[in-house]
C-alpha positions as CSV (number, residue, x, y, z in Angstrom):
1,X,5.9,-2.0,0.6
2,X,8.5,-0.3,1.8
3,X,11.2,-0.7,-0.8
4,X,7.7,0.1,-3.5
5,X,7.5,3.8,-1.1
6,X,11.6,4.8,-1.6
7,X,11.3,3.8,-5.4
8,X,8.0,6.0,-5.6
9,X,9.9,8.9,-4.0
10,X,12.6,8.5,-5.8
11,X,11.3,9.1,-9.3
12,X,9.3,11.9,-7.9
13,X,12.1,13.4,-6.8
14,X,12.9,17.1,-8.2
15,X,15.6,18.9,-9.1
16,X,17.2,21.0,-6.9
17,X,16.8,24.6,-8.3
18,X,19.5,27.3,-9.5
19,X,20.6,30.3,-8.2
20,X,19.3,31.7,-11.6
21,X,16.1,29.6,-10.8
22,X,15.6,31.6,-7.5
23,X,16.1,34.4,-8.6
24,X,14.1,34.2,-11.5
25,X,11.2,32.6,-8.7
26,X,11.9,36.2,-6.6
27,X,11.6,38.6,-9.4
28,X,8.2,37.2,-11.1
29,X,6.8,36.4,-7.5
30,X,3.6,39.0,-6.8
31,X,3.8,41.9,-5.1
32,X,1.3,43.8,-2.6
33,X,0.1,47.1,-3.8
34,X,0.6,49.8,-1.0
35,X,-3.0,50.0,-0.1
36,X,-3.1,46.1,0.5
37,X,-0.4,46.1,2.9
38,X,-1.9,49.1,4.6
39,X,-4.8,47.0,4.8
40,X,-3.0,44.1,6.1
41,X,-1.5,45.8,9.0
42,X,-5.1,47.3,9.9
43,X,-5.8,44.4,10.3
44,X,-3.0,42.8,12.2
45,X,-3.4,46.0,14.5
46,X,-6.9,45.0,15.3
47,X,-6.4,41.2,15.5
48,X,-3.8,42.0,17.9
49,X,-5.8,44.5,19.8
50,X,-8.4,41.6,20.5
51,X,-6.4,39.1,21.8
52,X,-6.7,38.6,25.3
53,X,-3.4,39.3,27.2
C-alpha cells in the first residue's frame, strides 16, 4: 500500500515552476479596485473593534 501511495505521488508530481512562470502568475493575478480595499479595511477596522481584549 505503501509503495502503491509513493508511486501515485510520484506521477502526480508537478513541475516546479519558472521564474518566467511566476512572474507571468504575478502579472495576470487579480487585483482589488480601490473602493474594495477601502471596504476591506472597514471592515477589518470594525472586526477588530469587536474583539474582546
Amino acid at each position: 500500500m505503501k509503495t502503491k501511495l509513493f508511486q501515485s505521488v510520484s506521477q502526480n508530481k508537478k513541475k516546479s515552476l519558472s521564474k518566467d512562470d511566476f512572474q507571468k502568475l504575478l502579472l495576470q493575478a487579480p487585483t482589488w479596485s480601490e473602493e474594495q480595499i477601502e471596504a476591506y479595511e472597514s471592515a477589518r477596522k470594525h472586526i477588530n473593534l469587536s474583539r474582546i481584549a
